[in-house]
C-alpha atoms as an extended CHARMM CRD file, in Angstrom:
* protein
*
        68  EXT
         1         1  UNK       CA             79.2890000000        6.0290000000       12.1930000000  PROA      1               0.0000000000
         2         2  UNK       CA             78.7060000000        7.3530000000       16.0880000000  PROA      2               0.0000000000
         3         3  UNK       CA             76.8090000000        4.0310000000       18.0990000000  PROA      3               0.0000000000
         4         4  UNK       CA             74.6840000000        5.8900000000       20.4000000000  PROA      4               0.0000000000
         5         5  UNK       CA             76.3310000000        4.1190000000       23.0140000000  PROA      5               0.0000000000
         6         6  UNK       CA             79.4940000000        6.3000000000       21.6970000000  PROA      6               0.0000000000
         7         7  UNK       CA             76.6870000000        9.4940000000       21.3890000000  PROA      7               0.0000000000
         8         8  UNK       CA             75.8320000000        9.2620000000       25.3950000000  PROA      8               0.0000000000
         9         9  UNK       CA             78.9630000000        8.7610000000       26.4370000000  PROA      9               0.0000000000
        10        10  UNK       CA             80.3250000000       11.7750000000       24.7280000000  PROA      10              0.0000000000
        11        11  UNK       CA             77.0410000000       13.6610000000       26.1250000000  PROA      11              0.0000000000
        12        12  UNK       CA             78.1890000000       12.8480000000       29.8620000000  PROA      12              0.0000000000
        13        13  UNK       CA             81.9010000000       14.2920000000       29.0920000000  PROA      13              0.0000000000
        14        14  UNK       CA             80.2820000000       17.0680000000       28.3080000000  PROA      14              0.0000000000
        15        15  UNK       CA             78.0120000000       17.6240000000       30.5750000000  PROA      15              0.0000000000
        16        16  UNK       CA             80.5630000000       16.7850000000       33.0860000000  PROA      16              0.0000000000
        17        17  UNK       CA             83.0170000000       19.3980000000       31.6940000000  PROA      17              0.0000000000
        18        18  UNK       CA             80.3950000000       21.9320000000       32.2230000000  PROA      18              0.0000000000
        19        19  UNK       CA             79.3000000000       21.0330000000       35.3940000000  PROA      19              0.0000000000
        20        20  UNK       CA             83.2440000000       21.2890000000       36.3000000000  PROA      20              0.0000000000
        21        21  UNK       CA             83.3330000000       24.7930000000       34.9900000000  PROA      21              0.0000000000
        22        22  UNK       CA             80.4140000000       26.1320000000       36.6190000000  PROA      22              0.0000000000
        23        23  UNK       CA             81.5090000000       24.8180000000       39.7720000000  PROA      23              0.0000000000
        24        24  UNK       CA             85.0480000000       26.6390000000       39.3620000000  PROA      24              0.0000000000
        25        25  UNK       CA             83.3730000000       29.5000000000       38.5920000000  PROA      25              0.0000000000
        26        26  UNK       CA             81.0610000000       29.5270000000       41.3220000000  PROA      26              0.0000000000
        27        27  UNK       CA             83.8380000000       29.1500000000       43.8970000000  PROA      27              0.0000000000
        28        28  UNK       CA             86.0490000000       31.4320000000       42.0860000000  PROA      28              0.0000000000
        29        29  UNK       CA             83.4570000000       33.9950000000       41.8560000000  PROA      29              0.0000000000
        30        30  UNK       CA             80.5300000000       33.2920000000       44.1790000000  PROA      30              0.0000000000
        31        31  UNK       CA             77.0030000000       32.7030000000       43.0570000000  PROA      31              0.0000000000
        32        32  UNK       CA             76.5780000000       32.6150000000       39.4660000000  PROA      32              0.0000000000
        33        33  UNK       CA             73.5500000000       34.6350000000       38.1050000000  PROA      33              0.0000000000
        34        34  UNK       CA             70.8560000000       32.4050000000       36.3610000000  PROA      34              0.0000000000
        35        35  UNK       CA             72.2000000000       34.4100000000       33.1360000000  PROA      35              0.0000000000
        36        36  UNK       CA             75.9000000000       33.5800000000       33.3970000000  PROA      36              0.0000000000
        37        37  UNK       CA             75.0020000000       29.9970000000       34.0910000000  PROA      37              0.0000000000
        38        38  UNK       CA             72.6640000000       30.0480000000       30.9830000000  PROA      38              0.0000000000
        39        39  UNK       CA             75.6690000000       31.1950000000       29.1150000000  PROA      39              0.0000000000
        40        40  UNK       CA             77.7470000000       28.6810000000       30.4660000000  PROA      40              0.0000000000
        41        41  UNK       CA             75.5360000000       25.5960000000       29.5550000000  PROA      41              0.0000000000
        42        42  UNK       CA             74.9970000000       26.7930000000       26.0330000000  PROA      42              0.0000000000
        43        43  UNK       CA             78.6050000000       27.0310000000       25.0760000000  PROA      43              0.0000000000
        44        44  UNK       CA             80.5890000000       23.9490000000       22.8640000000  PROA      44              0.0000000000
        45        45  UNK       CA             83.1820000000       21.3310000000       24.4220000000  PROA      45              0.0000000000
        46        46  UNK       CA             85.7480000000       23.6460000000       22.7580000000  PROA      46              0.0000000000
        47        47  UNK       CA             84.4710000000       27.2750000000       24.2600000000  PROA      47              0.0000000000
        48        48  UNK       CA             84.6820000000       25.3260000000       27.7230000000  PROA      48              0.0000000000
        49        49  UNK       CA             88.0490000000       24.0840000000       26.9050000000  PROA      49              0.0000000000
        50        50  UNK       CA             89.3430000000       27.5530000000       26.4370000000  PROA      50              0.0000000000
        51        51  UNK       CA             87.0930000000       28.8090000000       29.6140000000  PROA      51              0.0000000000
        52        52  UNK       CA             88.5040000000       26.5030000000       31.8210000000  PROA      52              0.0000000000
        53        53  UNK       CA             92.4930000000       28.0210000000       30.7770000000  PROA      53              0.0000000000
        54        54  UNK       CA             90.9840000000       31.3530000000       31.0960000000  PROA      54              0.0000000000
        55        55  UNK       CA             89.7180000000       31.0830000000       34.3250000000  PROA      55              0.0000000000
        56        56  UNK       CA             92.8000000000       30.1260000000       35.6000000000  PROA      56              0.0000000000
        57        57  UNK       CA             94.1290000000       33.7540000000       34.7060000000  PROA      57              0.0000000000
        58        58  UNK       CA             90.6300000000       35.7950000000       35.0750000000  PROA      58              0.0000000000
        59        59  UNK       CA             90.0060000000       38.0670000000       37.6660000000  PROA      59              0.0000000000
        60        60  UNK       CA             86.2140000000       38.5000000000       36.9410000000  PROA      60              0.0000000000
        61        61  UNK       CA             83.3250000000       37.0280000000       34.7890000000  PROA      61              0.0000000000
        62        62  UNK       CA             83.3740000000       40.3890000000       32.8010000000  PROA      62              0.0000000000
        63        63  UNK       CA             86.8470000000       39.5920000000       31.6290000000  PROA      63              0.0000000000
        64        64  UNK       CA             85.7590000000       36.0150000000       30.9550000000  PROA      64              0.0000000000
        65        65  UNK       CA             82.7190000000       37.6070000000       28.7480000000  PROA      65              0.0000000000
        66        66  UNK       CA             80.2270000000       35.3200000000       31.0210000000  PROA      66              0.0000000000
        67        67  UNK       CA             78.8200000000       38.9500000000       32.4110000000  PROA      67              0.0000000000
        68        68  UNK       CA             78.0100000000       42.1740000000       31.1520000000  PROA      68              0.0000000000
């Protein structure tokens, strides 16, 4: 059983990852659009996991599916 001691701390990781991604993003790319950045925040520990080793290859948020 998760303590919720054990239940925040795994909230800030991920929060923390996702603030790290955005911020990649955003210097990678520029200013993120209120949609991309809604995308971002909704996605799983893993999907940022995998965005984060995509990035590092992406040349555009199109490629990385975060625009349309």
């Amino acid at each position: 059983m998760i303590t919720t001691f054990e239940r925040g701390k795994l909230a800030g990781k991920l929060e923390a990852l996702r603030e790290n991604v955005l911020f990649l993003l955003e210097k990678k790319f520029g200013p993120l659009s209120p949609d991309t950045v809604e995308r971002v925040t909704n996605l799983p520990a893993e999907q940022l996991h995998r965005l984060l080793a995509d990035l590092l290859k992406a040349q555009s948020l199109k490629e990385l599916q975060l625009q349309d």
